[in-house]
N, C-alpha and C positions, 0 to 999 in steps of 0.2 A: 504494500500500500504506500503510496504519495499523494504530493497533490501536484497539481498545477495552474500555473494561471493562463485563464481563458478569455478571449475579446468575442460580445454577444452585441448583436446589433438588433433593432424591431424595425421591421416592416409590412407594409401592407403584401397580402397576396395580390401578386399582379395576374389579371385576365382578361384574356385576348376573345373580343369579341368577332366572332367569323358571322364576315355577312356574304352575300353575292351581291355584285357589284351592280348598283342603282336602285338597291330598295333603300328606301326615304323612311318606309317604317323600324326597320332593322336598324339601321342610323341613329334614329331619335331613340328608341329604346336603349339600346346600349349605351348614349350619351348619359338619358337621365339613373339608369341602372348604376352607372359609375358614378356620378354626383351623389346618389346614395349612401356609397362608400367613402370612408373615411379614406384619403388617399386615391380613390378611385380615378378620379383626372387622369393619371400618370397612366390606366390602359389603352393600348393600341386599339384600333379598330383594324380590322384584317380581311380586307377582300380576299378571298379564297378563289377567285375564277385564275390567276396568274400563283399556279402550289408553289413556283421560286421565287417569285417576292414575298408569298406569305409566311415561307419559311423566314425568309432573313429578318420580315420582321418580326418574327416570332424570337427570332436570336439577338435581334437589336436590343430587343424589348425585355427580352431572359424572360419572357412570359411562365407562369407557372402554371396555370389550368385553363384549358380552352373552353369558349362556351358557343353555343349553335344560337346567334341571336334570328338566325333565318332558317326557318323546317325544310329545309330542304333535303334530298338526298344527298349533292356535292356539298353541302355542308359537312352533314354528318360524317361522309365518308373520310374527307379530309380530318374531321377532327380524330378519327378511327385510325389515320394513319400515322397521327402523331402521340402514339402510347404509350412514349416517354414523358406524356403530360398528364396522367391521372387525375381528375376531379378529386379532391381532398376530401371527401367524404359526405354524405346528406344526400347520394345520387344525383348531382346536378343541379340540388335546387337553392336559392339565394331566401329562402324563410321556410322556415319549419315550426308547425303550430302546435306549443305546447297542452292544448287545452284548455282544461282552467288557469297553464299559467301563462299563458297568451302565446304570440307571436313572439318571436326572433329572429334574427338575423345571422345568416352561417359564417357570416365574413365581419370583420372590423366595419361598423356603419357612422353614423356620424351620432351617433349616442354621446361615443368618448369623445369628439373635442366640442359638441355643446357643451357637456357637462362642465369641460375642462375651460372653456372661456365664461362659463357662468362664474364658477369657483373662483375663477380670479378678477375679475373684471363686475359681476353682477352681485355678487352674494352679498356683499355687506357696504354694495355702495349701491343705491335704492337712484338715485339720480344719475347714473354712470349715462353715457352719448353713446347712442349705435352703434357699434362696428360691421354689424352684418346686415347687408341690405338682399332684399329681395327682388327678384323681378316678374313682371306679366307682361306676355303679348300677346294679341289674338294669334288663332292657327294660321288665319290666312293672312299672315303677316308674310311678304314675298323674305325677308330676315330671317324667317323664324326659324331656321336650323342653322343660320349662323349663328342668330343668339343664344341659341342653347350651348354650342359648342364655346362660345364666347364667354357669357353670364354664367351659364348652368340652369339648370332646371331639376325637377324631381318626378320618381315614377305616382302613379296617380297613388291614392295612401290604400285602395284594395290591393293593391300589389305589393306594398312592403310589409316589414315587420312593424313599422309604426311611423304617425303620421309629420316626418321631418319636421315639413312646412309649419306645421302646430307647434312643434317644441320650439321650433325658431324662434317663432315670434314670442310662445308665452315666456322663455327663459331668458332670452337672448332680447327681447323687444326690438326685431327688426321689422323695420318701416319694408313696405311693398310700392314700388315704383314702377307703375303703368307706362309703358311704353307703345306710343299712336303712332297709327300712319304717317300722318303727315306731323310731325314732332322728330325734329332731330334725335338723335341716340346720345345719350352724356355716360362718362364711366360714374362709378361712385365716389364720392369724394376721395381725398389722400389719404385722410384716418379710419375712412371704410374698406369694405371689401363686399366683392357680389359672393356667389354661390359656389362659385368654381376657385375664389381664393380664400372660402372659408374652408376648403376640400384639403387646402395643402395647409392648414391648421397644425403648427407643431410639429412642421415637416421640414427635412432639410437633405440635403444632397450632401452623399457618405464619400469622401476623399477617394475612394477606388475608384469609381468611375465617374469621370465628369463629361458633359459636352464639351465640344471645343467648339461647335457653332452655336452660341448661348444668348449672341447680340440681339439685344430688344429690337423688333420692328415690326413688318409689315406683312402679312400675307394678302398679292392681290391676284384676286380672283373672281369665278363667277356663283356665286350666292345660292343659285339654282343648282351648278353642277354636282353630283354627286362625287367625284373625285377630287375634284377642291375642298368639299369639305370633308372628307375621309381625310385629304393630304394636311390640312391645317388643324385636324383633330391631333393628330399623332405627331405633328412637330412639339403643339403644344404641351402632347403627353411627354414630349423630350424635355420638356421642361425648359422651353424657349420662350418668350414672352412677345407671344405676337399678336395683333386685333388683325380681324380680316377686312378687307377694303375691296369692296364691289363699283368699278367706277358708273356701275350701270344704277347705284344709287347714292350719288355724289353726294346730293341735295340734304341728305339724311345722314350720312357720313362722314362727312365733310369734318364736320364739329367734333364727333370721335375723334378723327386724326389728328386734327391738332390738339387737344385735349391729351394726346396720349404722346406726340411728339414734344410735346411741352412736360414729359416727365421722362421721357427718356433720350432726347436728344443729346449729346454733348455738348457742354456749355464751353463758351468762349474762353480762350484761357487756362481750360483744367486740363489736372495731367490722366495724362489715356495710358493704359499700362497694355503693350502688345507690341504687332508691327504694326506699320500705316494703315495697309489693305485693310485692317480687320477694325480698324477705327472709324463708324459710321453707322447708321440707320440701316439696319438688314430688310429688302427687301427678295423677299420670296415668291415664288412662281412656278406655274405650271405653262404660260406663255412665253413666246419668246421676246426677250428682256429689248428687243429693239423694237416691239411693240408697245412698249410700255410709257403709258404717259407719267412721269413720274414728279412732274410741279407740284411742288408743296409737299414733297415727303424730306424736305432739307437739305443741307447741299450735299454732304459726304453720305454715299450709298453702298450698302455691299452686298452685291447681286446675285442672289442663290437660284440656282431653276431646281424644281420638282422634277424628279424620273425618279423611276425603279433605283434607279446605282445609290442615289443617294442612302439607303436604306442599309447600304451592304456592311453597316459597324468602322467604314473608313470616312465617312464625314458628318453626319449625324450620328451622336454618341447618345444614347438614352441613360442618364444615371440612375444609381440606386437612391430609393429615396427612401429616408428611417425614419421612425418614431422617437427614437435615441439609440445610445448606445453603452456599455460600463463595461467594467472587467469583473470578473468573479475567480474563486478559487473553485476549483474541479480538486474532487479525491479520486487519482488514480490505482483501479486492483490490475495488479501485472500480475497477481498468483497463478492466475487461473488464463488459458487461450480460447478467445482474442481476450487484450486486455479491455476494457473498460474507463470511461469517465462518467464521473455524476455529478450535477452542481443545479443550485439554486436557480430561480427567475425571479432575483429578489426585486423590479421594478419592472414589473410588467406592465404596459402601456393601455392594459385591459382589467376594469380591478374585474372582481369575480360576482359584487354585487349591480345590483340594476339591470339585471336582463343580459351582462356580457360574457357570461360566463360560458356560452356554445359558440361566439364569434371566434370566427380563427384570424391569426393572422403570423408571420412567418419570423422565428428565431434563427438566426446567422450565426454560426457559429464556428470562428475561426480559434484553434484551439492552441495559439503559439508556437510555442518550442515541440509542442505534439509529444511521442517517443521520440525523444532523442536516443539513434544510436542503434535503433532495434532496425536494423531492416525487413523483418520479416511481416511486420506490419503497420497500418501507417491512418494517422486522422489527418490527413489533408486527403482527400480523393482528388483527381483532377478535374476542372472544373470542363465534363462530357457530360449536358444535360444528357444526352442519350441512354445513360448511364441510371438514370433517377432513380427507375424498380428497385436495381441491383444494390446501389445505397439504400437502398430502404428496406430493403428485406436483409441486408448484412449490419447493416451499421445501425439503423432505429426503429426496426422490429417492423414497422409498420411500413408498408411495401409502396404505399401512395402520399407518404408524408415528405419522402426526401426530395429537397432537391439542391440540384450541383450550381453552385454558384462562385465565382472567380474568388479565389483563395477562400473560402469557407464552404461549411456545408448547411443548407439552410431548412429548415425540421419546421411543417406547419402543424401549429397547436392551437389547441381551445384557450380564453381566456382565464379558465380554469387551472390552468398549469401551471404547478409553483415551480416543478426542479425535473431535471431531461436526463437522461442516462443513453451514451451514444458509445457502441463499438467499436474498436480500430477496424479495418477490412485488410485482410492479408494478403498482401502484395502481388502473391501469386496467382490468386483467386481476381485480382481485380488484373492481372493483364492478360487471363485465360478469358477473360469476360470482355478487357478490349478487344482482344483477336478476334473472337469471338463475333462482335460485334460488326467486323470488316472480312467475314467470311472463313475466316481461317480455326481451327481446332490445336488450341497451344494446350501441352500439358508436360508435365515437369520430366527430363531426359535423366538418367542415370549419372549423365557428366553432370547434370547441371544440382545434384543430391547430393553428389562428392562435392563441387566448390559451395555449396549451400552450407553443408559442415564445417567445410574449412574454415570459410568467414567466422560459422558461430565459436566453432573453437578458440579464432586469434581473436574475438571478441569483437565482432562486427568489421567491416570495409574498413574503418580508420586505424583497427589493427593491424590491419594487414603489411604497414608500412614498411616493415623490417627487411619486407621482400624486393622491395626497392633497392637492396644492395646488395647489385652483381654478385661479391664474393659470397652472398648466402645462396642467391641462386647455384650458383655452380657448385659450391658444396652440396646442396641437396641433388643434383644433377649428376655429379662426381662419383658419387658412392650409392647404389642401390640401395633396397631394403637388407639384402641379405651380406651386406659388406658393412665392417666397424672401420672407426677412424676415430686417431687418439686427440687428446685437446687441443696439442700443438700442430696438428695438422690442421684441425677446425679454425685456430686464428690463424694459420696460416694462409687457408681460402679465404676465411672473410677479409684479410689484409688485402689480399690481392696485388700486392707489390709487382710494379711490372706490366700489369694488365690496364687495357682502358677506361677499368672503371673500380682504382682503389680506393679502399675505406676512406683516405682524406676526402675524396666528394663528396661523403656525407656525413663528415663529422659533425654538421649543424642539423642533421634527420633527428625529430623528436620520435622516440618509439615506445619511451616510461621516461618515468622522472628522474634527474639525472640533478647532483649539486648545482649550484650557482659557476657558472664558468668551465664547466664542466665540459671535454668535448665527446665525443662518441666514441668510445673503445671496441678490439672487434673481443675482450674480454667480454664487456656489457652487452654487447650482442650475440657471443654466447648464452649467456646467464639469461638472456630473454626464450632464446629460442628454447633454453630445457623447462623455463616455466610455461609456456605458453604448447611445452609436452611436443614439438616439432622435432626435434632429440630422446633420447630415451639412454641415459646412462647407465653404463654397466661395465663388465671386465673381460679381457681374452681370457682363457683359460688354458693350459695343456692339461691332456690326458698321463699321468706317469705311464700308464698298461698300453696304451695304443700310440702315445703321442700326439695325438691328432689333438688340432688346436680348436675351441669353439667359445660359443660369447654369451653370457648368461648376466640378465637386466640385472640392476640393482636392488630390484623389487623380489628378485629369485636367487640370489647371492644365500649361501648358508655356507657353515664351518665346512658339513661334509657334502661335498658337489657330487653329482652323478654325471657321467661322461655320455653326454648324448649319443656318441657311436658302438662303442662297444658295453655300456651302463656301470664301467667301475665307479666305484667312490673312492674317493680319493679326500683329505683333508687339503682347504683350499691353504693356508696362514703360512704356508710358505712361498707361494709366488706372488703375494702382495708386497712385498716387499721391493718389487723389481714393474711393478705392472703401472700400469700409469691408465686415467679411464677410456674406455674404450665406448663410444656411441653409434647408434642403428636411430635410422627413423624411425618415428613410432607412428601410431593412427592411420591416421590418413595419408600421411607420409611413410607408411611403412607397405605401401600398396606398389606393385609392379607399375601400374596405368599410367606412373607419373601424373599421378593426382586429375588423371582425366584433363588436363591441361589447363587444372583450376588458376597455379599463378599467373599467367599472364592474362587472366582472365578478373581478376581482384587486381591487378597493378593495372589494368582502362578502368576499371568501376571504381579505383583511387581516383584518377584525376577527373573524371567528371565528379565524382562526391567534394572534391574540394576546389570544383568550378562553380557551383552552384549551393544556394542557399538550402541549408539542410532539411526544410520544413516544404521547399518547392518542389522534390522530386520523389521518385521512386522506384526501388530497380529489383531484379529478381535474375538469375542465374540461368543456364541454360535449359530449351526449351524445344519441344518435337513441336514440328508444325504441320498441318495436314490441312490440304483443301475441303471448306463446308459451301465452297461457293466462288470462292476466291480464284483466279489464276493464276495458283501458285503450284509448285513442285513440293512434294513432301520432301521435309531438308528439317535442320534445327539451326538455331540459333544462340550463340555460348550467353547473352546476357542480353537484356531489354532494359532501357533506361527509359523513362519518362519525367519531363517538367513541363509545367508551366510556364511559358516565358511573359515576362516585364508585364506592364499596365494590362495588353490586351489578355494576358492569360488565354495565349492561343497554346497548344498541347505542344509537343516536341519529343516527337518518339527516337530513341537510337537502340539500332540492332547491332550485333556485332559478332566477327572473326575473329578470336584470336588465337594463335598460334606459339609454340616456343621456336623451334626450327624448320621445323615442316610448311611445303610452300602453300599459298594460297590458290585456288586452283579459278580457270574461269567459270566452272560450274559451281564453287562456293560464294561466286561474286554474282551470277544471277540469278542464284536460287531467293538470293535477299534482297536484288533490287527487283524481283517479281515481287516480294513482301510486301517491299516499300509500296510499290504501287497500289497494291488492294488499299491501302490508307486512302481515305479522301482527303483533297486538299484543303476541303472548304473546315477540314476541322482539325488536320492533322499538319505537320511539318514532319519527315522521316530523315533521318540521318543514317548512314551504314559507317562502321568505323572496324577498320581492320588493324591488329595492331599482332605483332610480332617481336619473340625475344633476339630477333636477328634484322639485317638489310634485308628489305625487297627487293626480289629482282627485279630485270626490266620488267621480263613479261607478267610480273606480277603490278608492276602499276601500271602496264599497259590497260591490264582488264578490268582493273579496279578504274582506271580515267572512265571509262566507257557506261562507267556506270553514272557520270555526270551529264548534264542535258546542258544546251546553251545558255539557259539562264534559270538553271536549277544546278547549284553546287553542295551536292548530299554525300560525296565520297570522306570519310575523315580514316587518315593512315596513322600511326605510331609506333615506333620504334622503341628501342632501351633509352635511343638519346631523349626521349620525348617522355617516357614513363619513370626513367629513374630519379627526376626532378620533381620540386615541390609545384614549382609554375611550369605547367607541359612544354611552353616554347621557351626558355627562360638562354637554353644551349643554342635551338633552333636559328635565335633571333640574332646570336653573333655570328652566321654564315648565310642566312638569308634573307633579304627583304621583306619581311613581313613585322605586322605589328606587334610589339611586345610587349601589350596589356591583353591578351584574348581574353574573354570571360562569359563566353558561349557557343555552343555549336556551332554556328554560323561564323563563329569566328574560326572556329574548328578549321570548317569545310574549309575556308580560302586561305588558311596557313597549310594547308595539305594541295588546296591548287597551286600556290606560290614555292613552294620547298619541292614536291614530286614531281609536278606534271610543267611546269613553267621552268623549274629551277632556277629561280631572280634569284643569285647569288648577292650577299652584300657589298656593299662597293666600300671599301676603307675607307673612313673618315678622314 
């Protein structure tokens, strides 16, 4: 048992309302459905008629449950296809009727931030000024579905769990402002707010993902169009601040506009934080921008057009939006597999009394430092919504609760919920389930069960470090299982005097603790390798009756020995005297296989583990792979790395070769860039990294180059000079052109294009 400290953030469930494209009623429902919700603004609306934009913005958006706001057939089917989305529970429905104890609502609704602007604002100040204004306009107001998308509005009160519009006004006292035909449009005052900005109540955009097109402005379009106003629903759910401007109702908008450029224009003189470009009045569009009459939107403009692309996570960013956020202690049980965390929800943003205690809403949960150390299991999953079931049947029991979210995992609960208990998932289980997922049938190979020991033996990957020096390699190399070798032969390898890689390279390798000043002795690296049972100490022996000489542990050392050939005993106290210790590999190292060619297989999983943040990856040993779909050859693969990379937490998979002396062959090289392939790009990045305890030949980076595309560079090589170091290129970078800070794959790849396949030699300085 421990503990740890854990980062928990609250958020609204986000859902993706599927309509088919041009129904008007589907639109207005799913607007007012969301104004409902507390938070609800932030969901997308999702034309389903074009399934590749609806995906992307289903991934813009990290949508967490889809809903059919049109009965259709392509509705439903579509929502049928995306099964990584699970309705959270109550079979699709947004209220459920307790009976006598009335209606509720299954989702976070706007209960909790009335309550919560009454408490603070209303309770004990009986004269407090409005903040939340109301709005009305007739149906056949030719606005009226931009104003709803604009203002907000609410579903009629037979449809909810309870009558918003009422509490509004009785707790909150917000005034209702009629809006006519012919009556220009005004926003609400500066100290107010309408419908839609009493929705984002207590809300705030969580530092992981931000927009980076965020500028206040303009959406101009056509009032009537159905795609205009889908495309200005979901900017706005980006959380962009924009009013729509229909120039076909100038006369009535007019006054908005400037009403709204008089609060967000830049003022004369103040400082703008960015570049130029991006300093200005954003107008937006599905027209083309040289049709646009743009007088009177200010001088400086920054000109976005609408399509499909903008959707695809590289220019519109949708952020996460929280209720709050704290840190708590987790009690971690590692007694027992998988380990476990438990911990409180000690400020839940839903108390349990007043009707909230069935509303759900989403618990984020990134759990720090996670297990440090343990590779065999891991609380970071990667953030593959695809993935959700699987997290949720391994990791929080409940199969439709999970979901995968960039660096956390996010668990939807009732307001009910004081305290969560969440499973690690084991490594190997989750990249049998990614193959899996991309056609392939990975499950764990014989070699990959021998380096899987070995790690836990030297006590995870960052043990392993010891094997970083040559002279240990070749000692183990040197002498079989069934051959001793005395102490002073042992420092003697590890010394390596003479060879290109003696003990002085790495007398600054940390591998235990060591005095102050202290450098690295190949004594102390002895003394490691017999605690860490890689050695097995014991004595020669002679036979007096046969002569014949043999080696008996120290663990089986007695006064009177038996002569393993002919079975005399013999008393041993006289040839101690003359005998100096004599050691055999033990365990795993006492195996013919050569350890199934587990070391150079832990010296590539060294330096990715100490390229990458410990808490962003995940790796597992070697693996059979076998086609379920895939276009692949049945082959194995010695290790599979996975991280997470930077802000976008896009995935980044690496397969690999490695080798001691034995060559690389071309059929090793396209058995795993078939691999690669079956990955989709849209959610994968694959890496193949071949590394060797000796030079490649040519033809060996002949075939590995081949496996690089014109502007896909996925080949990553290494060598001794590249593995026996703490920074992979640290030797590299004094003979070739390349950068001498790498600190990912991709840096990987193009210091393996510039060293193998280019050979930019460095040019003396």
């Amino acid at each position: 048992m421990g503990s740890l400290s854990i980062n928990l953030k609250y958020r609204p469930v986000r859902i993706g309302w599927c309509v088919t494209r041009g129904d008007f009623a589907a639109f207005r429902l799913s607007a007012r459905r969301s104004f409902s919700l507390w938070g609800g603004r932030f969901n997308p609306i999702i034309p389903i008629d074009d399934p590749a934009e609806a995906r992307a913005l289903i991934d813009l958006f990290r949508v967490d449950c889809l809903h059919a706001a049109t009965k259709s057939e392509a509705v439903t089917a579509f929502i049928e296809s995306q099964a990584h989305l699970p309705w959270p529970g109550y079979q699709g429905r947004f209220v459920i009727d307790r009976g006598h104890i009335g209606k509720t609502s299954t989702f976070a609704d706007l209960l909790a931030p009335t309550r919560m602007l009454f408490e603070q604002h209303y309770k004990n100040n009986p004269q407090a000024d409005p903040l939340v204004v109301l709005h009305e306009w007739s149906d056949e107001d030719p606005l009226a579905d931009m104003l709803l998308a604009t203002l907000g509005g609410l579903p009629p009160t037979g449809e909810s769990a309870h009558d918003y519009r009422g509490l509004i006004q009785q707790h909150l006292r917000a005034p209702i402002y009629k809006l006519a035909l012919d009556i220009p449009i005004e926003l609400p005052g500066m100290a107010q707010m309408s419908l839609a900005g009493f929705n984002k109540l207590a809300m705030e955009q969580h530092y992981a993902v931000r927009s980076s097109r965020n500028e206040p402005g303009f959406y101009i379009g056509n009032a009537a169009d159905f795609d205009d106003l889908v495309s200005y629903w979901n900017l706005r759910a980006s959380d962009i601040p924009l009013i729509f401007y229909d120039p076909a109702h100038a006369a009535r908008l007019d006054h908005l506009r400037d009403q709204w450029l008089g609060r967000v224009a830049p003022q004369t003189g103040s400082q703008h934080i960015g570049p130029a470009w991006r300093q200005g009045i954003a107008i937006w569009s599905r027209n083309d921008p040289k049709t646009l009459d743009l007088t009177g939107f200010g001088e400086k403009k920054i000109i976005s057009s609408v399509n499909p692309v903008i959707w695809n996570g590289l220019n519109v960013r949708a952020p996460i939006m929280i209720f709050g956020s704290e840190s708590v202690l987790a009690s971690v049980d590692d007694a027992k597999e998988p380990p476990t965390i438990a911990f409180m929800i000690p400020n839940s943003p839903l108390k349990v009394d007043g009707g909230l205690s069935d509303q759900q809403y989403v618990v984020s949960v990134d759990p720090g430092i996670g297990l440090l150390g343990n590779e065999r299991f891991t609380l970071h999953p990667p953030f593959l919504p695809h993935l959700n079931e699987f997290y949720g049947r391994n990791g929080v029991v409940h199969w439709n609760k999970a979901r995968a979210e960039p660096g956390s995992l996010g668990i939807v609960v009732g307001g009910s919920a004081y305290d969560l208990t969440i499973r690690a998932i084991e490594t190997r289980n989750l990249f049998e389930e990614i193959f899996k997922s991309v056609g392939i049938s990975a499950a764990a190979s014989p070699a990959g069960l021998v380096c899987n020991r070995l790690v836990r033996q030297m006590g995870g990957v960052d043990g392993c470090r010891v094997f970083r020096i040559g002279g240990v390699r070749d000692l183990i190399e040197r002498y079989p299982p069934d051959k001793s070798f005395t102490t002073s032969t042992a420092k003697q390898a590890i010394r390596a005097v003479g060879s290109d890689h003696p003990l002085s390279n790495y007398e600054s390798l940390y591998i235990e603790p060591l005095p102050p000043g202290v450098r690295l002795t190949n004594d102390a690296v002895l003394a490691h390798l017999l605690r860490k049972e890689v050695f097995r100490p014991g004595l020669k022996l002679v036979c007096p009756s046969c002569r014949l000489e043999f080696w008996r542990s120290l663990d089986d050392i007695r006064t009177n020995a038996e002569c393993e050939y002919c079975a005399n005993v013999f008393h041993v106290g006289p040839q101690l005297r003359d005998r100096d210790w004599a050691y055999r590999r033990s365990g795993l190292f006492g195996r013919n296989d050569n350890q199934e060619g587990a070391i150079p297989v832990v010296l590539t999983l060294l330096q990715l583990h100490h390229l990458h943040e410990p808490t962003s990856f995940a790796m597992t040993t070697a693996m059979s792979l076998e086609p379920i779909g895939a276009e692949i050859h049945k082959c194995e693969t010695d290790f599979v790395f996975l991280v997470n990379r930077g802000r976008d937490h896009r995935v980044q998979v690496a397969i690999g070769e490695c080798k001691t002396r034995k060559p690389i062959t071309e059929d090793d090289v396209q058995n795993l860039l078939r691999v690669a392939k079956a990955f989709p790009t849209d959610r994968f990045d694959v890496f193949l990294i071949f590394s060797k305890l000796a030079d490649f030949s040519d033809e060996e980076v002949q075939w590995i180059a081949a496996a690089n595309e014109e502007y896909v560079r996925r080949a990553i090589m290494l060598t001794p000079r590249e593995l026996d170091c703490w920074h992979s290129y640290e030797r590299a970078a004094e003979l070739f052109d390349i950068d001498r800070t790498i600190i990912d794959l991709e840096g990987m790849a193009e210091a393996t294009h510039r060293i193998f396949f280019e050979k930019a030699a460095r040019v003396p300085e």
